[in-house]
C-alpha positions as CSV (number, residue, x, y, z in Angstrom):
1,X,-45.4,3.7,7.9
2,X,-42.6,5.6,6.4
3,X,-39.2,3.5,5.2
4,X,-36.6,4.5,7.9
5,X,-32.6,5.0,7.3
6,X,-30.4,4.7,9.5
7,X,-27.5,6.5,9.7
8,X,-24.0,4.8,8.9
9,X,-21.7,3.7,11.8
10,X,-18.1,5.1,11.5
11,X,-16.0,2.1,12.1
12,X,-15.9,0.4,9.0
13,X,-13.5,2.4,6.1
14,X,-10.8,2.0,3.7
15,X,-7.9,4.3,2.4
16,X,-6.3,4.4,-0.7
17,X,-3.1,6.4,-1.1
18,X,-3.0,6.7,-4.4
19,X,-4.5,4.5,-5.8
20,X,-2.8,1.3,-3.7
21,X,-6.3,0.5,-0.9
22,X,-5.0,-0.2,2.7
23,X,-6.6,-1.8,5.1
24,X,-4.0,-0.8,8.0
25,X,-5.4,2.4,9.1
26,X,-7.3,2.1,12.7
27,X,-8.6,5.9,12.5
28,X,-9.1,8.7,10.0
29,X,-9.9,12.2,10.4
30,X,-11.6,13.8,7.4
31,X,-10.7,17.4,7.6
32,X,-12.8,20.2,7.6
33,X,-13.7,22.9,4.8
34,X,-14.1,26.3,5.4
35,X,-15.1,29.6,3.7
36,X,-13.7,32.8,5.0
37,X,-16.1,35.5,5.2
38,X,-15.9,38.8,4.2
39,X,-17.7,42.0,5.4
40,X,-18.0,44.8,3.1
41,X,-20.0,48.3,3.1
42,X,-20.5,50.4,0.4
43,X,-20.4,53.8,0.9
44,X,-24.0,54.7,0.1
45,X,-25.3,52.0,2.3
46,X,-24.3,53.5,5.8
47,X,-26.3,50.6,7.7
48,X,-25.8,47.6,6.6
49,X,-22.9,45.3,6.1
50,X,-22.8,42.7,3.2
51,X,-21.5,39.4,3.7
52,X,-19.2,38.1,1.0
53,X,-17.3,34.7,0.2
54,X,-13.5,35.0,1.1
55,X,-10.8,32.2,1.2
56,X,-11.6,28.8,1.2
57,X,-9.1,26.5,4.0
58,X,-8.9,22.8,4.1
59,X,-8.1,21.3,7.4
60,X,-5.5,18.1,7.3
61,X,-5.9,14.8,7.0
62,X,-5.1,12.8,10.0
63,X,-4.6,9.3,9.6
64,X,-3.5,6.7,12.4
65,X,-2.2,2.8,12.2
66,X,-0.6,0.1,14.2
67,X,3.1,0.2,13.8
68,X,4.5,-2.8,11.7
69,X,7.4,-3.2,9.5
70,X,5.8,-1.4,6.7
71,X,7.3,2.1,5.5
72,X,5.2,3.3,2.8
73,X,4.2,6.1,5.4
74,X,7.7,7.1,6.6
75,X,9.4,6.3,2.7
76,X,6.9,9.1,1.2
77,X,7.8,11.6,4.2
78,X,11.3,10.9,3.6
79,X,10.4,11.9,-0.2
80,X,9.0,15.2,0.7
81,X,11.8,15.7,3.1
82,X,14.9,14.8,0.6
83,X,12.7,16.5,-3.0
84,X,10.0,18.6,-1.9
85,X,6.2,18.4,-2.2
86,X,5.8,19.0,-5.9
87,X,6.9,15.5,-7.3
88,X,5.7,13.9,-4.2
89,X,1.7,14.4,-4.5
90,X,-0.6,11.7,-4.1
91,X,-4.0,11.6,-4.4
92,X,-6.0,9.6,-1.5
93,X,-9.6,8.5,-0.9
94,X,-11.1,7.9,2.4
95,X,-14.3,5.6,1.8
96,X,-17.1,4.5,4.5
97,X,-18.2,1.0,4.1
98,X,-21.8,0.3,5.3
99,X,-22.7,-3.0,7.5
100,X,-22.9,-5.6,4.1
101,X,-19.6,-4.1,2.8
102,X,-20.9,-2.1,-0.1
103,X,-19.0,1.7,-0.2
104,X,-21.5,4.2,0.8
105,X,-19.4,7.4,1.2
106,X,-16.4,9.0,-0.1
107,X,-14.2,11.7,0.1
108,X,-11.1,12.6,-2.7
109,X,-8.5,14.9,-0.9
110,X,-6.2,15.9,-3.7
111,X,-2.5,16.6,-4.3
112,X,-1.6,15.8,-0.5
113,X,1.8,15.1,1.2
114,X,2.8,14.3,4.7
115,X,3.3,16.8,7.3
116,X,4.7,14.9,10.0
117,X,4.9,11.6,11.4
118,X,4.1,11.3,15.2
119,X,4.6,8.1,17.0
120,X,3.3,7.0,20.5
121,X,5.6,6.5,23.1
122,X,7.0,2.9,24.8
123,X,5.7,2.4,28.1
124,X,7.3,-0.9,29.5
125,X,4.2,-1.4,31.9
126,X,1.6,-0.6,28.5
127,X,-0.2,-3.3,26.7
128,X,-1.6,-1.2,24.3
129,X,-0.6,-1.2,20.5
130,X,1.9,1.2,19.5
131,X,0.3,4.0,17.3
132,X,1.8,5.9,14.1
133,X,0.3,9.3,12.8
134,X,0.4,10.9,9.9
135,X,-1.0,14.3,9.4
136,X,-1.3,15.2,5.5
137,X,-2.0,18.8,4.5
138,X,-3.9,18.6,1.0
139,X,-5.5,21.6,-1.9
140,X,-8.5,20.0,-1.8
141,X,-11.3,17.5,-0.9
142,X,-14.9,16.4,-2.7
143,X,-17.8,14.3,-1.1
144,X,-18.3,11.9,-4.4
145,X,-20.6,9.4,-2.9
């Protein structure tokens, strides 16, 4: 009988923001790669179209955390607001942790900033914790486990 693998769940990961690991975040979203395609024809080849590599896009990071009195988040935003992105770049590294707590997968997303901070909203008759995104626009990720 053949050795079986299961596949890993999703609810176990860390982020580091770069380089400092935080254990705060309750959801990330890694974002989606994707190559535009483009059709070309060369004039001697009235039939057929050839498909050709275009553009490649990087969706953004989403990350989301339980509001405390910790604002590393909203002090880096306020740095990209006040400077600008350039100075402001952080590398960050979204890692899945498998069921005995060794790091099985990783993605790098380089030279990211924040886009925007959302918060949820105050509901006097909610019990529920109250939620801070961050949505981070990035040049880049690599799988590199």
């Amino acid at each position: 009988m053949a050795d079986r693998t299961d596949p890993y769940r999703n609810f176990r990961f860390k982020v580091e923001v770069g380089g400092v690991k935080s254990a705060a975040f309750s959801e990330a979203t890694v974002p989606e790669t994707t190559v535009d395609n483009v059709e070309y024809r060369e004039g001697t080849d009235p039939t057929h179209v050839r498909q050709l590599s275009g553009l490649t896009k990087f969706g953004n990071l989403t990350l989301k955390k339980g509001i405390t009195d910790n604002m590393d988040m909203f002090n880096w935003l306020k740095k990209v607001t006040d400077k600008g992105a350039q100075d402001n770049r952080q590398n960050i590294t979204v890692t899945l942790i498998d069921e005995t707590g060794a790091d099985k997968c990783a993605w790098n997303i380089v030279q990211a900033w924040p886009l925007k901070i959302e918060e949820s909203g105050f509901n006097a008759t909610g019990n529920e914790v109250f939620i801070e995104t961050l949505e981070i626009v990035h040049e880049g990720i690599e799988r590199t486990k």
